[in-house]
N, C-alpha and C positions, 0 to 999 in steps of 0.2 A: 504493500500500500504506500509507502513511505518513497519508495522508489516512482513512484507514480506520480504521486504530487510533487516531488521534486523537478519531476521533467516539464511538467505543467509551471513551475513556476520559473523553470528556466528559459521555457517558449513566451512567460510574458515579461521578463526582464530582471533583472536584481531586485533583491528586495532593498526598501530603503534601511538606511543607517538610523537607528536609535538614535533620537535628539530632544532637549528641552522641548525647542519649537518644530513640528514636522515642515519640509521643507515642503515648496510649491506643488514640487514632483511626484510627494506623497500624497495630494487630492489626484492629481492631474490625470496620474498611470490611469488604464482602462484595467475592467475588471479580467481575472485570471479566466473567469469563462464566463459564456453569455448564456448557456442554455444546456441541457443534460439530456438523455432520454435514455431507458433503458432497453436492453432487445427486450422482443417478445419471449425470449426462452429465459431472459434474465442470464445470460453467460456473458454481456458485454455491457460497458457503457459507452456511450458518444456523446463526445464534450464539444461544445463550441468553444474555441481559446481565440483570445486577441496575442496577437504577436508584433509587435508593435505598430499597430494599425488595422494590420489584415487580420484575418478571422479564418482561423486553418481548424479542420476537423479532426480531432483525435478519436483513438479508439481505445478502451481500457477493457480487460479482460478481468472482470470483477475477484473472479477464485481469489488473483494473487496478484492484480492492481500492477501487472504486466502493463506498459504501454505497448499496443499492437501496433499502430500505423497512425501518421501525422497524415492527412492528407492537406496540401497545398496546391492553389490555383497559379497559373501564370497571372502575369502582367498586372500585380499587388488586387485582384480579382480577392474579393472576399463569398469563404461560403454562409450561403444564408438556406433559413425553409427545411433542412436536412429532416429525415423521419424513418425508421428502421420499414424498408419490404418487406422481410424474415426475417427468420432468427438470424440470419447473418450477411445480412444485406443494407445496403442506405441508401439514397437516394435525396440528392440535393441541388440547392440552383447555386448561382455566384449574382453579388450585389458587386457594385464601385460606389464606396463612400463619397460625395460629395459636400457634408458637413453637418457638422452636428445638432442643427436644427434642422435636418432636413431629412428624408428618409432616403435610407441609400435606395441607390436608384438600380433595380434589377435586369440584368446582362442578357436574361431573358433562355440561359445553358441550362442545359442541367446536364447532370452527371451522374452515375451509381458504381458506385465501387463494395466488393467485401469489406468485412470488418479485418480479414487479415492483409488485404490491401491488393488480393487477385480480383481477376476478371472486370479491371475498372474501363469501362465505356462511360464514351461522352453519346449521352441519350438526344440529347437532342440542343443541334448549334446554329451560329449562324453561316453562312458559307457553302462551298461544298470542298470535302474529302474524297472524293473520287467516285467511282461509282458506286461499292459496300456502303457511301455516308451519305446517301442522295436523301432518303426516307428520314434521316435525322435532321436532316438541315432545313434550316428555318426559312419565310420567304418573309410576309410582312406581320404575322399573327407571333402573338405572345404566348407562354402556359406558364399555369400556376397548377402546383400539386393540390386537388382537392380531398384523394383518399390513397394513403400507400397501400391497402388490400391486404393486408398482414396476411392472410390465411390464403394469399395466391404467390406466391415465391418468384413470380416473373413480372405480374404487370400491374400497375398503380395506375390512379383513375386522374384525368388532369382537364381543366380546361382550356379552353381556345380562346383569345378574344384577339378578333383580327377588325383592322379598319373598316367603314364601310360608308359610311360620310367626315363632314370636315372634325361633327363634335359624337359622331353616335359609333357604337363597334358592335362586332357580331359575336356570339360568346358559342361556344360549341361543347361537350361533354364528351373526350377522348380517353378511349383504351388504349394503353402505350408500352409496348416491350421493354422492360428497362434493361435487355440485353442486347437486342436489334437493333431499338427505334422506330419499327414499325408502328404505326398508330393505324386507332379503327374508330371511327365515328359512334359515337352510342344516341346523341339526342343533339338539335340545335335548337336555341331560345327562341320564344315565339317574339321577339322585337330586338329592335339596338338596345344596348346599354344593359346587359343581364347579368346577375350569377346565378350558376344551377344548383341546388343542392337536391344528393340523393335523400332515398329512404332506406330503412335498416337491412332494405335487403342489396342494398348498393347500388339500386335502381336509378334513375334518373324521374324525379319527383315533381319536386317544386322551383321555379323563376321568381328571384325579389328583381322587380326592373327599377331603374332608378331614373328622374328626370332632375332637370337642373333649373326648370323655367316654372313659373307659376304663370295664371293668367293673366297678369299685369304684362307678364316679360321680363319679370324682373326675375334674379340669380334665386332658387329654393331648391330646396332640397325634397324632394318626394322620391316613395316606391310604389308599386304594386305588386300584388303574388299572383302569379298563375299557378294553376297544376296540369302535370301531365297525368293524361288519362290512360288507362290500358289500351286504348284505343289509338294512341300515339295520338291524340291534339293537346294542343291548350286549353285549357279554359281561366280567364279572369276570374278569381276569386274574392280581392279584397284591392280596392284604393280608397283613397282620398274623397270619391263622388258616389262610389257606392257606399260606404261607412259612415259619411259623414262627418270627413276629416280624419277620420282613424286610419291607420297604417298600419298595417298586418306586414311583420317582419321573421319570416321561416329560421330559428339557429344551429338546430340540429333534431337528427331523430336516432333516438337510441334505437339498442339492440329487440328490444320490446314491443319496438313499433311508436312507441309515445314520440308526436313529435312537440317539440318547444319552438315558443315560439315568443315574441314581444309586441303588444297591440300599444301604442303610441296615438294619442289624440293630438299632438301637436302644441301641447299647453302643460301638463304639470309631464313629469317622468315616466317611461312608460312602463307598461305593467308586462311583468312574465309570467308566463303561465303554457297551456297544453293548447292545442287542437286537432279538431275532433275529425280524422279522416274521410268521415262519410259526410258530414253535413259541414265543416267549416269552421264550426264555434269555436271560440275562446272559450278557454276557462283558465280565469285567474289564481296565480297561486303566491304572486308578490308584487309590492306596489306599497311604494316610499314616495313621500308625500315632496320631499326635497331631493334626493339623490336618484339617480339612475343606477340601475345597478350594473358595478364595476367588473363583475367578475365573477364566475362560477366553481362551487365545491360539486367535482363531477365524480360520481362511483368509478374507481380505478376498474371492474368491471363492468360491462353494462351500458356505461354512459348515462345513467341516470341521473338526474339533477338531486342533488341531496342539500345545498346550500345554494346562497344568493351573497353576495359581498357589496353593501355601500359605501359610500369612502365622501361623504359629507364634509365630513373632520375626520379621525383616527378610521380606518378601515374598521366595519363590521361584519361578523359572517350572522347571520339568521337561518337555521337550517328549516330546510320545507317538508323536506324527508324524515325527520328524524330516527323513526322507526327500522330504519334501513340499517342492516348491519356495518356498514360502513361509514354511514352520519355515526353511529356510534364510535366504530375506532376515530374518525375523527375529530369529533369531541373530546375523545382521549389524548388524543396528539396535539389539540392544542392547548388541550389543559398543560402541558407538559414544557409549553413556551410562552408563558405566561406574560403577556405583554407586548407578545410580537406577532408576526403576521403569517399563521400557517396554510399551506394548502396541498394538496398533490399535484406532481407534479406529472411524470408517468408511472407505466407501472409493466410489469407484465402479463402477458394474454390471460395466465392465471387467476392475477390478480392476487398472487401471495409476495413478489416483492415490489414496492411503491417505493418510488424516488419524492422523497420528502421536500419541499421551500422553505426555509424559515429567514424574513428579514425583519427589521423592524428601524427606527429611524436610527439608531444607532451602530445596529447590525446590520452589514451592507449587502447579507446574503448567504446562507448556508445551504449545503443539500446533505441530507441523511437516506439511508437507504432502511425501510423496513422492512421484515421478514415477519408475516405471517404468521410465520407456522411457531416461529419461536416469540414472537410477541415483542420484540428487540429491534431498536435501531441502530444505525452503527454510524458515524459521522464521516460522511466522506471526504468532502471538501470546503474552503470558504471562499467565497468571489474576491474579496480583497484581503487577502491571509497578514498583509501588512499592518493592517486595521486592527486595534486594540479597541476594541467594542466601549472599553469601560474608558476609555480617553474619547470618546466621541460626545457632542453637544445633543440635545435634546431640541425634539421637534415637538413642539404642542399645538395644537387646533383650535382655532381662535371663532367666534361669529361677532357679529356686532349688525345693528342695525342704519344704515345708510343714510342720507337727508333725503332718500323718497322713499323712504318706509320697506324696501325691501331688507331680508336679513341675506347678510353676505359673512362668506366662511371662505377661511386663510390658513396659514403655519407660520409658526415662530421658530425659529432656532436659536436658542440662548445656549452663550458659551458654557460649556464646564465650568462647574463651581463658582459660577454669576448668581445672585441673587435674583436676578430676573428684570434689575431697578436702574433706572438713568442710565443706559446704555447707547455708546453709541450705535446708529441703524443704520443699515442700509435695506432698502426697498427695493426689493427686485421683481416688478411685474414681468408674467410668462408672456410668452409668443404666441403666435394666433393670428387674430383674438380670438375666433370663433373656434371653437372645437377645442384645441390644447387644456389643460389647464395643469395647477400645480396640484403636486398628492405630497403625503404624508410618508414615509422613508428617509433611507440614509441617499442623501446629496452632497457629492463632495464637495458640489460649488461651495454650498454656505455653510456647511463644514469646515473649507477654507475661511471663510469670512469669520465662522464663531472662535478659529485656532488663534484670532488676532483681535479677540476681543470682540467683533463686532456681532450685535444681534440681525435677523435679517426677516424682513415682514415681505410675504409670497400672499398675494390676497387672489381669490378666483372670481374675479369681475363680471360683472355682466357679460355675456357670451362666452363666457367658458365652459366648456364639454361638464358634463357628467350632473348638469344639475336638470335635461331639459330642453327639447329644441326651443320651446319659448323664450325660455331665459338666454339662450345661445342668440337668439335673434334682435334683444335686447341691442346686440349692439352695431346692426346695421347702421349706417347716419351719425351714430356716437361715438365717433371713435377720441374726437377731442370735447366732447361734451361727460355722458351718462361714465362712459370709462375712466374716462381721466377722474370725477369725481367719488369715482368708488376706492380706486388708488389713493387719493386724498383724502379722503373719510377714515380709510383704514389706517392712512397713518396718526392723522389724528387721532382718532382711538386708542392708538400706543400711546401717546403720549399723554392723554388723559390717563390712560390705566396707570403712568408710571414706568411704564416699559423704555423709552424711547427719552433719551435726554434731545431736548425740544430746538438746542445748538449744535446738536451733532446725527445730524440725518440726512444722510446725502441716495439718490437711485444711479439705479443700473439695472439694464436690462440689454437682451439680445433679441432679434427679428423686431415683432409689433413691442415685445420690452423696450427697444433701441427706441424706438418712437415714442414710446410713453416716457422713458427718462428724458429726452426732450420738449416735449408736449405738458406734462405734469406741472414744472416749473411755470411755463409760459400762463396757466390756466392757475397757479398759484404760486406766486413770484418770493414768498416771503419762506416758505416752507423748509426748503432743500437748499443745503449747501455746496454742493457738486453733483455731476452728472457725467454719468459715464455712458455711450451710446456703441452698441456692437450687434453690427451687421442688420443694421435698422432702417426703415423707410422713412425720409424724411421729406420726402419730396410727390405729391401724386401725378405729377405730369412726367418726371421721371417712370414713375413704377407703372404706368400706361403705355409708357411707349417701350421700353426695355426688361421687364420682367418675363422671365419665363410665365409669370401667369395672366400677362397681354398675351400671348401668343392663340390661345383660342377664343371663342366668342365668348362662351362660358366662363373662363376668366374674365374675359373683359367685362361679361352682364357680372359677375362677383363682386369687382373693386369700384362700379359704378355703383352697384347699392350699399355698398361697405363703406365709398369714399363720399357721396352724393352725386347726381348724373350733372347736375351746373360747374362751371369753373369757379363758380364765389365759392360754391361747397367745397369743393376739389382744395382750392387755397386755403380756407379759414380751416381743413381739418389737418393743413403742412406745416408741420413746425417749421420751416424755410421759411414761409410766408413770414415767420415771427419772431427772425433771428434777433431783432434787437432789442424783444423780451426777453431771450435769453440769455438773463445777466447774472450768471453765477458760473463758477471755473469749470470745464466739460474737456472731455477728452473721448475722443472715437477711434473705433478700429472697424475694420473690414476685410473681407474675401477678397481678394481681385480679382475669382473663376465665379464668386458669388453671381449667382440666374437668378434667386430668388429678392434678394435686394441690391442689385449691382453696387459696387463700389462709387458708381456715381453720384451716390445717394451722399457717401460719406465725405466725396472729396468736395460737391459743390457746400454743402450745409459747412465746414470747413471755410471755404471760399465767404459763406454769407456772417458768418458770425466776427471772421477777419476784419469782413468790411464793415460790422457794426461797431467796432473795436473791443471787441473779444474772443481775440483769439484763442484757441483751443491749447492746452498744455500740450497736447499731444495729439498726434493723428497715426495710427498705423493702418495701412491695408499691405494685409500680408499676401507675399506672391503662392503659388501654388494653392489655396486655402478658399472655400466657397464658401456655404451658411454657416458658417461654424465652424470652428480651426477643428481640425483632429489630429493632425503631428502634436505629441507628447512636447515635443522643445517649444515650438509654438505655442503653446498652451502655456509653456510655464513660464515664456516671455508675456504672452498676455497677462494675466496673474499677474504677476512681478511687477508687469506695470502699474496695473487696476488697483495694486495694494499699498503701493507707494502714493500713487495719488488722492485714494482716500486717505491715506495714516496723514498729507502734507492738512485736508483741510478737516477734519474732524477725529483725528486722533488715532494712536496705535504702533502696531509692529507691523516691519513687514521685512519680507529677505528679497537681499538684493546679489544676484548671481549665489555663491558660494555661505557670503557673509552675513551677517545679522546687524539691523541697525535702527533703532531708535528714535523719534523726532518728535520733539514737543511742540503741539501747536497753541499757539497765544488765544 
């Protein structure tokens, strides 16, 4: 076993040096591994590891924690998706990182190799290999693994989505050799824009289709469900016109036949619960008045839903199951991590050993492997083994009531052994706006932040994911209004509660945060004493014409209702428009590969605050780097920077290269 984790921690780099202060490098590193699964026979594990950057697939041989086979992508190709075929078989795609707000963007390969590293084919690429590679090779259609077949040792179920207008695509349900690459057509969606899910008997079922326009024309988000009939058609089951604004959203169907599903009105959180094959119906079995629920406690066999998870504040699990022998042991196993955040992760076809999660805001991540039969877990690994759990800051769950009556819920990070009182803050609104939002766990960012003293207030603003499309929708039009004053509220709320010494509170944020650390001051000039802005939109006539997400209609209908469809709207929501509000010390960085907010964003807003005479302390747009730095060294120059600049205007530590250094500010 020992021998195992050691090769794992030598594919994610040296461990840090034991120090007073942990160094930058110590948040920065990426975790030892991203993901686990175990085979179905339970004779292997498959680890996703970061190596410094890329994402190489390991294979461990449980008995005796043997490493079997690294597998590595060409051309810094990362593997992503990976999922055991059989007992000794995997199957996976390759991602290219483009930044770390962004999702890596998928290469569209896959691959299947043994666990002992024979018989590895590229399943399906783009190009051609000659004539044996003709059937593997891609033309203008994408696949994503929908089911690896576990119980068929050669072919996993995938789907198709190829072009077919500027904004719409054809979605297809393929049988695929992962030893060939021969593919066989099993079903294709009754419209553009589909995913398929089967039924327990691996059939090809149900269509969620999805549209991006409401009747206005404006940017929305809707679905509809179709079913397939034995008869091979469609049939329309549930939208927005039949239901009455309700949304009928297919998740899965167990082994049982039960399939799950979430009915969504478009107004509070939507509900999950079952429907009823023959005729349609919902029936509900959970529905939280404020949260959506985050995440499922699924039977390690079966697929049964035994739990529901909301994450309001602190993640909950409410089991629905309970009865279920398996709601029980896991009731038992989280009694057992008292405070932290348990779930299964996989397991075997048996279902006698379960690969265990345990993280908590502290704990940056564990997996244990349990045994069944003997009632025992055994601890495998930890994601950041550097990480001293008990030298880590606390993350608590904050709500507070708003100046229009909504209640809005956040996280704190207060430093180790802080009293909790007159700290200095820093405020870090998420990215988005829409969708994203902040959770409760260990973050190394403001982990960093609390190792230097400082506390850090994460608030989940109007249009943040998981409370609600409604509330997500909040922030259409708002983005320098209703948003900015939710950011504002909250921090005043620290400072009422005591939290937050009221001269030492400076923001920072990355993507829509880069904007709000800008924007924030402009809309309350007296609050914040520095702002740090990274990889941010400051400009809407830039992010129109040059964003990857100008590029299709749908984006464009998106940041016209996001931004306002007029040029006065378009201005009055640009902190550009406002640079000679903004008078307090700021400093920006950027991508220079950044699509999502071009660097143009950072170098005119730069250019405009120059010429208001406030120049920026600093400006970096780093070369090679897109939404988000993801080189290790880059990251810890970023940092280095960002920490120096707070310690200059509200106080602290911070390391500079090698050294350690001190500054009192007046």
């Amino acid at each position: 076993m020992r021998s195992a984790i050691l090769a794992l921690g030598l594919l994610a780099g040296a461990g840090a040096n034991a120090a007073e202060l942990p160094s930058v490098e110590h948040f920065m590193r990426y975790n030892t591994y991203s993901s686990a699964r175990i085979s179905p026979d339970g004779k292997f594990l498959a680890i996703g590891v970061d190596r410094n950057g890329q994402d190489v697939l390991t294979v461990i041989r449980l008995a005796d924690m043997q490493l079997m086979k690294v597998n590595v992508l060409p051309e810094e190709k990362s593997v992503s998706g990976y999922r055991w075929i059989s007992n000794d078989r995997l199957i996976f795609t390759s991602v290219q990182k483009f930044g770390s707000f962004a999702q890596p963007r998928g290469t569209g390969e896959w691959y299947a190799v043994n666990a002992d590293g024979s018989k590895p084919e590229a399943v399906i690429f783009y190009g051609s290999r000659g004539t044996t590679g003709r059937a593997k090779s891609l033309g203008n259609e994408s696949y994503s693994l929908l089911d690896p077949l576990v119980d068929d040792p050669r072919n996993v179920l995938m789907t198709a989505v190829y072009p077919r207008s500027k904004d719409g695509a054809g979605t297809e349900l393929v049988l695929v050799d992962t030893f060939t690459g021969a593919r066989k057509s099993l079903a294709r969606a009754p419209r553009e824009n589909c995913s398929i899910q089967v039924d327990e008997k691996k059939k090809p079922r149900y269509a969620v289709c999805y549209d991006d326009k409401n009747e206005q024309g404006q940017f929305d988000t809707r679905t509809e469900l179709h079913v397939l009939g034995d008869d091979g058609k469609w049939t329309l089951v549930s939208n927005a016109d039949i239901d009455g604004g309700k949304q009928l959203r297919v998740q899965w169907a167990a082994e049982d036949g039960t399939i799950y599903a979430e009915l969504d009105d478009g107004k509070s959180p939507a509900a999950f619960g079952t429907v009823d094959r023959a005729t349609g119906e919902f029936t509900e079995l959970f529905k939280d008045p404020v949260s959506e629920v985050a995440g499922f406690v699924v039977s390690p066999v079966g697929d049964k839903a035994l739990g529901v998870i909301t994450a309001a504040g602190i993640p909950k699990v409410t089991l629905i199951d309970e009865e279920h022998p398996d709601a029980q042991l896991y009731a038992s196993l989280a009694a057992a991590f008292p405070g932290q955040m348990v779930n299964f992760s996989t397991a075997t076809r048996d279902g006698n050993q379960i690969i265990v999660s345990v993280f908590s805001d502290r704990n940056p991540g564990e997996l244990f492997l349990y045994d069944r039969s003997s009632g025992k877990a055994r601890f495998l690994m930890k994601g950041r083994d550097w990480v001293k759990n008990e030298d880590s800051a606390t993350v608590r769950a904050f709500d507070f009531v708003n100046r229009d009556g909504m209640r809005i819920y956040g996280y704190l990070t207060i430093p180790k052994g802080s009293d909790g009182k007159n700290l200095p803050m820093i405020v870090n609104p998420h990215g988005g706006p829409m969708g994203p939002r902040d959770n409760w766990g260990y973050n190394p960012e403001t982990q960093l932040f609390a190792s230097r003293g400082y506390a850090t207030l994460q608030v989940n603003f109007r249009g943040s994911g998981g409370f609600g499309k409604a509330f997500e929708d909040m922030a259409y039009g708002q983005w320098n209004t209703g948003i900015m004053h939710d950011i504002i509220d909250a921090t005043r709320w620290a400072i009422k509660e005591g939290i937050a010494d009221p001269g030492r509170i400076c923001i920072y944020g990355g993507s829509f945060g880069g904007y709000s650390a800008m924007m924030a001051p402009v809309v309350d000039p007296e609050l914040y004493k520095c702002a740090f802005g990274y990889v941010g939109m400051y400009d809407a006539q830039i992010q129109m014409k040059l964003s990857d997400t100008s590029k299709s209609s749908s984006g464009m209908r998106y940041l016209q209702r996001a931004f306002g469809p007029t040029r006065a709207e378009q201005d009055a929501m640009s902190p550009i428009t406002h640079a000679s509000k903004i008078d307090l010390p700021v400093y920006l960085a950027a991508g220079a590969r950044d699509a999502r907010c071009p660097p143009e964003h950072t170098e005119a807003l730069f250019a405009a605050l120059k010429a208001a005479g406030n120049t920026p302390e600093g400006m970096i747009v780093q070369s090679g780097e897109a939404h988000g730095f993801y080189d290790v060294g880059n990251r810890v120059k970023l940092y280095t920077e960002m920490l120096a600049f707070f310690n200059r205007h509200i106080g602290g530590k911070v390391e500079v290269g090698t050294a350690e250094r001190t500054a009192s500010v007046d």
